[in-house]
N, C-alpha and C positions, 0 to 999 in steps of 0.2 A: 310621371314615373318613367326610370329611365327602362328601357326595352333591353335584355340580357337573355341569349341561349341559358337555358337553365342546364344544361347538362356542362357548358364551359365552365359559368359561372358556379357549378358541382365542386368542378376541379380547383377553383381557388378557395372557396372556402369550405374545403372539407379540413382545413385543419383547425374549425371551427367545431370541429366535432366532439373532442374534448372536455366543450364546453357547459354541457348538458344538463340541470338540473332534476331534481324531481319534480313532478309535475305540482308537488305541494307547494313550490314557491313563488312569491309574488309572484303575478305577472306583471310586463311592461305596460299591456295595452289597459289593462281593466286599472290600473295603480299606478299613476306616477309620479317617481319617485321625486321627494322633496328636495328644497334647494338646503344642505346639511351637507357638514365635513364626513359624516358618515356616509354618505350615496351620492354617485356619480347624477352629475346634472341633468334635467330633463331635454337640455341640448342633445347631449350624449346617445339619450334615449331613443328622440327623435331623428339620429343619423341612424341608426341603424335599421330601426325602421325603414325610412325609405330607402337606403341603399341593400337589403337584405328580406324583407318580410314577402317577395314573389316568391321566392325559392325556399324559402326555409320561414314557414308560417305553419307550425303544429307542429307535432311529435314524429310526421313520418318527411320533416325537410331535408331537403339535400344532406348528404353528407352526417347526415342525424343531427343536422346543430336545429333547434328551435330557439328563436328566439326569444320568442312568449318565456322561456325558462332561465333566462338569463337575469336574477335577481338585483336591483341597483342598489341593494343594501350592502355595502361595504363592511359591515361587522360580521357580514358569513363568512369565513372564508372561502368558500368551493366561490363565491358571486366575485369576490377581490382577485382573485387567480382567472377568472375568466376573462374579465373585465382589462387584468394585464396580457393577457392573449389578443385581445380584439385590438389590445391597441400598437400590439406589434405587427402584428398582421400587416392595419392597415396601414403605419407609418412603414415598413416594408414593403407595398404596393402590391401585398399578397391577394390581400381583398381589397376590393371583388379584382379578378384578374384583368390587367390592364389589355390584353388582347381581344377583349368583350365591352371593359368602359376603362376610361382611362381619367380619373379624376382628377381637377386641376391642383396644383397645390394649394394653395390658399384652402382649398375647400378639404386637405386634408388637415393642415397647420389647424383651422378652426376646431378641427375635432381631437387632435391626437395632443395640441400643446393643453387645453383648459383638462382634457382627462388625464393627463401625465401630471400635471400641477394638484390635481385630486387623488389621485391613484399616491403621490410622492408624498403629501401632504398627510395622508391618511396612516401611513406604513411610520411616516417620521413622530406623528403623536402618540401611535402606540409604543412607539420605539422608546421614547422620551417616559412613559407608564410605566412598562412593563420589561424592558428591557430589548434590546436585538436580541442577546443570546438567551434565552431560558436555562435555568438548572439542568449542567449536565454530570453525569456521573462517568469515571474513571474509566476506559476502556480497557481489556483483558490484559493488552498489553503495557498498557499505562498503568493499572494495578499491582502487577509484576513487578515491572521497573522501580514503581515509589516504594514497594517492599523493601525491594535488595536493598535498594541504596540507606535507606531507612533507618534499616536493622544493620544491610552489610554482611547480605546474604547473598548465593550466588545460586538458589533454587529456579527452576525455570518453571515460574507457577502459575505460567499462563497454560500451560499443559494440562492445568488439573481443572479448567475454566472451559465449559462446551463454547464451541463456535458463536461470534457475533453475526449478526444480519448486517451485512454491508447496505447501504442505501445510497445511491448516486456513487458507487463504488467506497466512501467511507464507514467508520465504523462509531464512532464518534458524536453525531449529530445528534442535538439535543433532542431535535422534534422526533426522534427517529426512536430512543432508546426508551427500554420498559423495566421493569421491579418486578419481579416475582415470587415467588415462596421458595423456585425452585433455586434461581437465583441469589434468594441471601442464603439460603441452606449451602448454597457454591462457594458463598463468599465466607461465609464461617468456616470452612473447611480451609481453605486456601490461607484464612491468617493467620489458621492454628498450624498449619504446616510451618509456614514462614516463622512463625515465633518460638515455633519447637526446637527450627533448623538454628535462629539464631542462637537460643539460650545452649542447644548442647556446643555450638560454638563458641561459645562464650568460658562455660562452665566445664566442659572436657578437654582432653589432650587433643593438640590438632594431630593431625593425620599425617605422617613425614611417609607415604608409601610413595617410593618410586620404584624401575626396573629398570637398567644398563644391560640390551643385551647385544651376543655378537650375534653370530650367522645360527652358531649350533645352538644357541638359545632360541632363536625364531624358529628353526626349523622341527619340525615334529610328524615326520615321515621317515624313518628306520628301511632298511631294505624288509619286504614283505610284510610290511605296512600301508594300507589302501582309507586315505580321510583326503579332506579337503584345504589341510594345512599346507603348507611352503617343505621343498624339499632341498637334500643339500645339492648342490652340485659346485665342482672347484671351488670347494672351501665357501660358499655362498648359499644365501636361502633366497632360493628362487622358485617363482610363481608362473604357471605359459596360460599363454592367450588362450580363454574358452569363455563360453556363455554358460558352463553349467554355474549354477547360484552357489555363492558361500565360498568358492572354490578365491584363497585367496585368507582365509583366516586366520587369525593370527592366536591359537587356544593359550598360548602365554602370555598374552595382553589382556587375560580378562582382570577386572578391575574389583575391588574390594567394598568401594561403598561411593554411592552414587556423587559426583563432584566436576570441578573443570579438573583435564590435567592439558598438561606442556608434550606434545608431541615430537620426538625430533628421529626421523629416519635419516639417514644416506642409503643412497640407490644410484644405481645403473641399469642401461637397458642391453638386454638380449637379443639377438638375430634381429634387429629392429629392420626397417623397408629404408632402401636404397636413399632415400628423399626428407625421412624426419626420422623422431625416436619414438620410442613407445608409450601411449601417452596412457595415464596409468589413474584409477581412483584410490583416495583413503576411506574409507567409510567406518562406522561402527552401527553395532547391535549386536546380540544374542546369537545372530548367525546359526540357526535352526530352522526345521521345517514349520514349527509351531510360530515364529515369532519373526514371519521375512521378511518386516521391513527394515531398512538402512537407513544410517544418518546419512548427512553428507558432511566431508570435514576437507575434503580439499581434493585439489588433481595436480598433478606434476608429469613434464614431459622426459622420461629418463633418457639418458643419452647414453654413450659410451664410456663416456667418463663419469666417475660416481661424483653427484653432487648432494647436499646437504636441504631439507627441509624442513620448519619449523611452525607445527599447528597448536590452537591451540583448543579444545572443543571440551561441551560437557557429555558425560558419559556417566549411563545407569549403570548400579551394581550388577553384574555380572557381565555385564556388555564387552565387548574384546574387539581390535580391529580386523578390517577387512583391506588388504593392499593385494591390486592386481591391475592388470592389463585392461582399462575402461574405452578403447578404441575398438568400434564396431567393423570398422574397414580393415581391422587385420584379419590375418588367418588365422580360424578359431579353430581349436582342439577340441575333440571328440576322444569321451571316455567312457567304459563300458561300467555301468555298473551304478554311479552317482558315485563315483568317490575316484581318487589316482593314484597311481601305485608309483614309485619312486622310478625315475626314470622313462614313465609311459608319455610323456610331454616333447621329450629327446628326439623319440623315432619321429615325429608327425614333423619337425623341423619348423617348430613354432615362434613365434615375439615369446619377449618373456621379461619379467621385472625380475633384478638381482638384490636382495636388499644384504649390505654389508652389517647395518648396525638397528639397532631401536632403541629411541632412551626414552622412558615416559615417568612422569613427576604430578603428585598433585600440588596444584595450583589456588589462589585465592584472588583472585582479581576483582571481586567485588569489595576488597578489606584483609587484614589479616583479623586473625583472631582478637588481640590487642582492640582494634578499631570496635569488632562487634561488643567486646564489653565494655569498651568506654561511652559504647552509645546506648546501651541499654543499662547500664549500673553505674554510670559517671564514677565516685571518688567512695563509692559505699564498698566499705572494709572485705574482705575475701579470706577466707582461709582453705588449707587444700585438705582434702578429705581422703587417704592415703584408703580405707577399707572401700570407697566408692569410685574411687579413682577420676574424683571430679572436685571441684571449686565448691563451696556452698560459703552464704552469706555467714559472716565473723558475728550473730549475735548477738554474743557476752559483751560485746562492747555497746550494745543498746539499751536503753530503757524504753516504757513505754512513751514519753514523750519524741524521745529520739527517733522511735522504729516509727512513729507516724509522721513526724519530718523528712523525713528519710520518702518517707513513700511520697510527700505531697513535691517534695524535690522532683523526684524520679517520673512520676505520673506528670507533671508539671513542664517538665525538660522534653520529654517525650512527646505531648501533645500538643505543644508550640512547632516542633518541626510537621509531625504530624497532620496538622490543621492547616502549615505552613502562613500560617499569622498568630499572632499571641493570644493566650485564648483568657476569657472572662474567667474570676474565682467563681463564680457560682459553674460553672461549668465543671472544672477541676473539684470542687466539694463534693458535685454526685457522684464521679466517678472515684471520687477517695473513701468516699462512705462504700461504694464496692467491696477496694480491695480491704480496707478495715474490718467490714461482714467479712471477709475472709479467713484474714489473719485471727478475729478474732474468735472462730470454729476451730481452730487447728491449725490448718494452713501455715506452710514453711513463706519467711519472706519472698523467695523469691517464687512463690506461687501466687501472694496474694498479687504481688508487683506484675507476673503474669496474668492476673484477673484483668488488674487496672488498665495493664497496656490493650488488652482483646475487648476493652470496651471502648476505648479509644478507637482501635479501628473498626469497629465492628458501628461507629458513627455516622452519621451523613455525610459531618463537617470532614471525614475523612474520606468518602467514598465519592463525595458531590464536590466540583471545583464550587467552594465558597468566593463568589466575586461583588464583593462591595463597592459600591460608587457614591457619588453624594450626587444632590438634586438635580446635575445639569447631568448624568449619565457617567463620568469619569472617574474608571476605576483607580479605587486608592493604591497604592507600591506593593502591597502585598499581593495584591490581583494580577498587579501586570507582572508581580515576579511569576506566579502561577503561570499563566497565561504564556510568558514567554517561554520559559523552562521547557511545559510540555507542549509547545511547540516547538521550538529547538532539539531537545532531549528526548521528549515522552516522556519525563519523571520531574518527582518533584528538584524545586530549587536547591542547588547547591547551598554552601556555607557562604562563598562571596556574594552569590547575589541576594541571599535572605537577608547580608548584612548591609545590603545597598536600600533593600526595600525599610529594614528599620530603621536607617538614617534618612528616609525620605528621598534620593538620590534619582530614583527613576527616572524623573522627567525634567532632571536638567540638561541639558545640551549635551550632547555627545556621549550620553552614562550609558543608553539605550544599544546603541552602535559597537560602543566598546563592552557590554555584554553580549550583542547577538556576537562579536568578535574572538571574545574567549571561550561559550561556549560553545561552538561549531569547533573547537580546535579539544574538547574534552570527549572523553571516551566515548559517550552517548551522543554530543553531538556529532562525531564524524560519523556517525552511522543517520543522518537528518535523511537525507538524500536516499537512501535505502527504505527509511521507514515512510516517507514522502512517497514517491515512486510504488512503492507496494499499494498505495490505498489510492491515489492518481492516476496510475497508470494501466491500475491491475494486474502488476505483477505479482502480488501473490498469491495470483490464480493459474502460475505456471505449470504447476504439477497438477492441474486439472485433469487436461488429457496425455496420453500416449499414444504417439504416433505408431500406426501398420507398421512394424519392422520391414513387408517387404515391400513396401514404398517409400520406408523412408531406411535404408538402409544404411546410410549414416550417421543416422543420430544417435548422439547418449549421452549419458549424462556428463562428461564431460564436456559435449557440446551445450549444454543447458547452463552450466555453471559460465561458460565465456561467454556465454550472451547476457549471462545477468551483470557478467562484468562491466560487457560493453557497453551496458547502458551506464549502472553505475558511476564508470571512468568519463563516461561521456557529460554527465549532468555535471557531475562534479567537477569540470573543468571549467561550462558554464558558469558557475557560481564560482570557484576560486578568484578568477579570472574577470569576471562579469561581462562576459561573451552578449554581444547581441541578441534578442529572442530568436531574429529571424535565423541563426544558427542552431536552432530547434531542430527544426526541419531542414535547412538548406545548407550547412557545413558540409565543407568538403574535407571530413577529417573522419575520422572512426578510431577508437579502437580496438585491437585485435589481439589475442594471439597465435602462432603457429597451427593449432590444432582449429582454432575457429574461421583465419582464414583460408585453412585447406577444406574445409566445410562450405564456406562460401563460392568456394571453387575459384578466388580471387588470382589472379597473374602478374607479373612485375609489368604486364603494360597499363592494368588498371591502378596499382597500390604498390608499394612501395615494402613487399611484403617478405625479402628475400632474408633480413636477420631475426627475424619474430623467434622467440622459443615461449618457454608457457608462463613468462610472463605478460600483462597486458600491456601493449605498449601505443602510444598515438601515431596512426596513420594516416596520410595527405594520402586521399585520390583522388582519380583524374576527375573533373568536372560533369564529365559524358557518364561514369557511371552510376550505376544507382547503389551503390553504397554511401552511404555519408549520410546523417540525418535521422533524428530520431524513426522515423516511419521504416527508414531501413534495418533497422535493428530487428535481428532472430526474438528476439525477447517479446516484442510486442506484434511482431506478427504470429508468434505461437498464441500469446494468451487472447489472439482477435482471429482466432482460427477455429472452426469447428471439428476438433479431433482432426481426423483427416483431409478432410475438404475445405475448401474456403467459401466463405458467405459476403458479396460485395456489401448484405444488410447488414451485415456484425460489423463488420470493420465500418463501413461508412457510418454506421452509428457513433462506433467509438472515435475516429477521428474529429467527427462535428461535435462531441460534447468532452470530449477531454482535449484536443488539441486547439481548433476554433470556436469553443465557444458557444457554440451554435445547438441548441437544446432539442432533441428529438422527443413530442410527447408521446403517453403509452397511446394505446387504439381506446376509442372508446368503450366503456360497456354495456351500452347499448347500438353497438356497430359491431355487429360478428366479424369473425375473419374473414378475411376475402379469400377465397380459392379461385385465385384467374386461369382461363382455360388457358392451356399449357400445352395444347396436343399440335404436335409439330413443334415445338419448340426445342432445339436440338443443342443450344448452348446455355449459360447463366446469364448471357446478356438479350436472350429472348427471351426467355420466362419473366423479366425482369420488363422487358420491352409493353409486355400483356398485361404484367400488374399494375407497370406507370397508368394503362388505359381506363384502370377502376379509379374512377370520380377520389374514393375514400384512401387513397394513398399516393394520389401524385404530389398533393403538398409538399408531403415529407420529403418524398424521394425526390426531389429535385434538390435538397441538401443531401441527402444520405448518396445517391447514387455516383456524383464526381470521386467522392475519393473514395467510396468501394471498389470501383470498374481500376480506377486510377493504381490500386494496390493490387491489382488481380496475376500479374506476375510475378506474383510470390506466393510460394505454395505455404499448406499449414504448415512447416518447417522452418521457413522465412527462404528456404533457398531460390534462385532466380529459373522461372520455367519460361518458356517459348509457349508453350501448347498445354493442354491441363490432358491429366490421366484419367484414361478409363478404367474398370474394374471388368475383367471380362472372365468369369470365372475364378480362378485363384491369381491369376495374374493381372497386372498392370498394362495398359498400351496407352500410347502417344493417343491423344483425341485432339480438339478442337484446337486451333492457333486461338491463344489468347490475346483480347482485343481492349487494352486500357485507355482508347481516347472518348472524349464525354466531354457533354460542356459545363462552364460553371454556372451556377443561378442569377449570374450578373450576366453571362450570356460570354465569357473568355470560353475558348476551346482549349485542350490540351489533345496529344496522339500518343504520349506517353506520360511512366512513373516520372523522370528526368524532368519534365517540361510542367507537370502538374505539382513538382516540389517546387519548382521557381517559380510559378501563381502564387503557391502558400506563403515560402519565404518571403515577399514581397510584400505582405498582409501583416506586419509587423505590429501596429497597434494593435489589430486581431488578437492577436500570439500575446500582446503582454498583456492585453487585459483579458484573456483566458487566463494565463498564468496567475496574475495576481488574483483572480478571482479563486480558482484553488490553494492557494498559499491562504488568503482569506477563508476559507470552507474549511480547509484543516487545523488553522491556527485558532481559528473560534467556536468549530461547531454547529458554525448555521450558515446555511447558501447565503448566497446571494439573493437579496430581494431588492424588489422594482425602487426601494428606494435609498438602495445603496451604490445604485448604478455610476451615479453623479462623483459618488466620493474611488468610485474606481479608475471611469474616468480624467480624475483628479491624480490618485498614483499613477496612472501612466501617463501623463503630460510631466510630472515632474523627475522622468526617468528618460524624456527624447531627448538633451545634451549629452547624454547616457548611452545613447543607441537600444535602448530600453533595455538596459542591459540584466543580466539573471540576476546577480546579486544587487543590483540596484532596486527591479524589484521587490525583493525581498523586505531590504530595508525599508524602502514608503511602503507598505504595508505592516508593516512592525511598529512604525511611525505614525500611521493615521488613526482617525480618527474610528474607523473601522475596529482597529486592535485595540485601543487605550480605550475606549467606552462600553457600558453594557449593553 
């Protein structure tokens, strides 16, 4: 037996600690396990053993792993998860740590290739059973989406849908999602909204409300009048720079009934600062004390000269804009009372937005009305009902054979898109015997025809991505239309691709490429990268927190909106383009505009930053600095920031499993927290020094700690610090010079951000098969398992004549075998 310090030998495999079963299952020693595709070999058994059973033999071993607890039955799962743990570890040279025993190869290969070939072999026969992806249902905003498009409706009915549980930051994942009462009671509501929205669309007068107004139309502050509205001044309605709320409202903007409209201001700016213009927010809501929160619809930098803006946003009944002064670094007005009096703005000698015009229009971008009733009543007769002031079905031109044609039509036509594959007559029979019990209670056509349709989706087939394969695993055209679509779009299949999947077309050469083509270029697809990003990146856990205004004195929301830009413009040129991976991280490009590189505090020696206005535009910097490269972006150092402070364990968390790949497990739960003594410890990277020392977490942190410390000049803001802040009272002071050099767990050093992005970027197979593996995770629904590694592998060897490039990427993954099978 080999001789090992048991307190080293702690430190390598406590990330063994995860592994832990209850003590009710097999043991190794007293059982073992059989030579069977279900359980790892009795070889397996016996390495572990003698390389592990000094240290960790019963319930109180090192690091809390027991061995004894480790089941070699591969049909449990917690025993198959372990089992892939032990064997990365050791093909890692985690365990046992090589500065205690250092095993020769061979003697690793003996153990890690016949268990990988078990462990692969085991994953791929259930795979081949039961499917990779299990039955998953539609996500909040994937249910939305397949509505509108659907019916041709433009309700934002994810709104009326409580919060999903994110799991490994998605939403989506089949193993992840559940059914409840409370649930489909959610989901009944939500179709009946959507079906209500379409039919009065269909069947009422559309909506022609628009408002063209000048300056005296926006304005609504009189002399010796005190509100929160826009005042005249030189013939202009003008708003001055303050923090009090609301201040900025627009009361003849409010809107008549809840829809998108078409936004279009011209504006100038006011007394603006020597150096830029006034950078200004649109928002909407209610604008009351009862009801203070804000949408967000857009920011504009006014200048001198009046320029022209065009939004487009949905807006509840009653709701009205809010346009003012959204730049935190001007000088703010002070007004007595909550409210300002015509001309109190003038004295203080404030910024100020001038707006010359407002024009706003409702809008139908989801369809016009025409669309909505051709997709719910195809060629079924209309007549107009002059005393209801609405459409109802023409009847008298029916008989009873006809009116039940009609419905099997209608119900028929409907539940093919709905299902998005053709569906069986006996399918369509129960749900026609429905609306029939309908129609024939009473019931006007076009309520039975509404019965018909709310049972349709009120379906599985409609709620559950239906994905049919035949015996070797390979989903038929209609699955991979599914499959593709709400990967691409998040909603169901278009008209072109539905009609590529009924002619069989999917997987012939080139059909696949020229639809991910077209629809990355349709209204849902140019948003991929946004709704991508939101569930990868974690961006949409930006409005999580709110930074101290007075430590972070600059920010607002205008700065939050350019950072989501930057990311945005940044991915998206990746993928147009099919940019290298290692310009993930290592681009020396950004972009910016004016108000977010004055935020950055960026200079013409670093960036190229002298014509920016508030549009986004692409910026070359200099190599030396640390802008350029996803990690650099405000965006993802807010949502990897603790409120105000920063956490080297959050973000080094997030960079190892969303950037490299590199999977951080939770703590065991039979290994309490560690509280490392901390006393003297006067920085983040002593306290951090103390906690490396406990046995049950240096594993980790020798991934998680490089690019924590590595990210540590960036405050929760994203902006660039020298020293971190203290709180000393109500104020802020300069504390500790911050210290970002660290080594990596291959043992490279780095002494800065600069030097520890050119490690990363360098790591380019790394980066793409992280990449593809997220592309994979959202596009399916289900992680990555031990024995999908190979076929990942496989897409990124067939993307290096590529430079692994983003959208190359993409496509072999869309390609493999991964996407086209169950």
């Amino acid at each position: 037996m080999l001789s090992i310090s048991p307190f080293r030998l702690a430190a390598g495999l406590a990330c063994l600690a995860g592994l832990v079963l209850s003590t009710a299952s097999p043991a190794i020693a007293a059982k073992p396990a059989s030579q069977t595709d279900q359980s790892v070999s009795p070889a397996a058994v016996e390495f572990l053993q003698a390389q592990c059973i000094d240290c960790h033999d019963g319930p109180d071993g090192e690091g809390g792993f027991d061995i004894h607890s480790v089941s070699p039955d591969l049909t449990n799962a917690a025993a198959l998860q372990r089992w892939i743990v032990i064997h990365d570890r050791v093909q890692s040279g985690v365990m046992p740590p090589p500065e205690d025993v250092e095993l020769d190869p061979p003697t690793v290969r003996n153990f890690t290739e016949p268990l990988r070939d078990r462990l692969r072999a085991y994953q791929l026969k259930l795979q081949r059973r039961e499917g990779r992806v299990r039955g998953r249902r539609l996500s909040n905003e994937q249910l939305s989406r397949t509505l509108q498009d659907l019916l041709r409706v433009e309700l934002p009915l994810d709104d009326l849908m409580p919060p999903e549980q994110r799991v490994g930051g998605y939403v989506h994942l089949a193993s992840a999602q559940s059914m409840s009462h409370f649930q489909l009671n959610t989901h009944l509501k939500v179709v009946d909204a959507a079906l209500d929205a379409a039919f009065a669309k269909a069947l009422e007068p559309a909506s022609e409300w628009a408002l063209d107004m000048p300056p005296e139309k926006i304005a609504n502050k009189p002399k010796g009048r005190r509100n929160r509205d826009p005042e005249m001044r030189k013939g202009l309605a003008v708003i001055w720079s303050s923090g009090m709320i609301f201040y900025g409202r627009i009361s003849s903007t409010r809107v008549p009934e809840d829809g998108w409209y078409e936004i279009t201001l011209t504006a100038s700016g006011l007394k603006p600062p020597q150096d830029h213009g006034v950078w200004c927010s649109v928002r909407s809501g209610e604008c009351n004390s009862g009801a203070p929160l804000l949408s967000w619809i857009g920011s504009f930098e006014a200048e001198a000269e009046p320029q022209t803006m065009t939004y487009q946003a949905w807006l509840q009944k009653g709701h009205m804009l809010e346009v003012r002064p959204a730049d935190r670094t001007l000088k703010q007005g002070r007004f007595q009372g909550g409210q300002v009096g015509l001309g109190e703005g003038e004295d203080q000698d404030l910024p100020g937005v001038a707006m010359h015009s407002l024009a706003m229009k409702r809008i139908y971008p989801g369809g016009d009305r025409k669309e909505t009733r051709q997709r719910l009543l195809g060629t079924i007769p209309l007549r107009y009902n002059r005393s209801l002031n609405r459409s109802e079905v023409n009847v008298e031109k029916f008989n009873q054979k006809r009116d039940r044609n009609e419905l099997r039509a209608a119900i028929t036509r409907f539940a093919d898109l709905a299902f998005r594959r053709p569906v069986d007559p006996s399918t369509i029979e129960s749900i026609l015997q429905l609306a029939e019990a309908e129609r024939q209670s009473g019931a006007t056509f076009i309520d039975a025809l509404r019965a018909g349709y709310r049972a349709v989706l009120c379906s599985p087939r409609f709620l559950y991505l239906t994905e049919f394969a035949d015996e070797s695993g390979r989903l038929d055209d209609w699955a991979i239309a599914s499959r593709l679509s709400y990967f691409l779009t998040g909603s169901m299949p278009d008209e072109e691709l539905r009609t590529a999947a009924d002619q069989g077309l999917l997987r012939r050469e080139g059909e696949l490429k020229r639809q991910t083509d077209r629809l990355l270029q349709t209204r849902r697809g140019q948003r991929f990268l946004v709704d991508f990003s939101d569930q990868w990146l974690d961006l949409v856990d930006i409005d999580f927190t709110e930074p101290d205004r007075r430590l972070f004195r600059d920010f607002d929301p205008t700065v939050q909106a350019a950072m989501l830009a930057e990311t945005h413009h940044f991915l998206q040129r990746l993928l147009d383009e099919d940019r290298p991976v290692g310009e993930l991280v290592g681009a020396d490009y950004t972009y910016l505009n004016s108000r977010l590189a004055r935020y950055y505090g960026l200079n013409e020696s670093e960036a190229d930053v002298a014509d920016l206005n508030d549009q986004m535009k692409l910026v070359r910097v200099d190599p030396a600095s640390p802008r350029g490269g996803l990690l650099s972006h405000g965006s993802i150092l807010k949502v990897t920031a603790a409120g105000n402070d920063t956490s080297p364990v959050l973000r080094g968390i997030w960079v190892s499993e969303r950037i490299l790949g590199v999977e951080i497990p939770s703590p065991p739960e039979n290994v309490p927290a560690v509280e490392p003594d901390i006393r003297g410890a006067k920085t983040v990277r002593e306290l951090l020094a103390k906690h490396q020392a406990d046995a049950s977490c240096a594993a980790c942190h020798q991934n998680i700690d490089p690019p924590g410390f590595a990210l540590e000049n960036f405050d929760a803001g994203g902006r660039w610090r020298d020293r971190y802040m203290q709180k000393r009272g109500n104020a802020y002071k300069a504390g500790a010079k911050v210290d970002p050099s660290f080594a990596m767990p291959d043992g490279a050093t780095f002494d800065s951000f600069v030097a520890f992005r050119g490690l990363i970027a360098e790591r380019d197979e790394r980066l793409a098969a992280n990449l593809a593996s997220h592309f994979t995770t959202y596009a399916t629904g289900q992680t990555i398992q031990f024995a999908d590694r190979d076929r990942i592998e496989e897409i990124v060897a067939n993307t290096r004549d590529h430079e692994f490039g983003f959208r190359s990427l993409l496509d072999e993954v869309i390609h493999s075998d991964l996407f086209l099978s169950k």
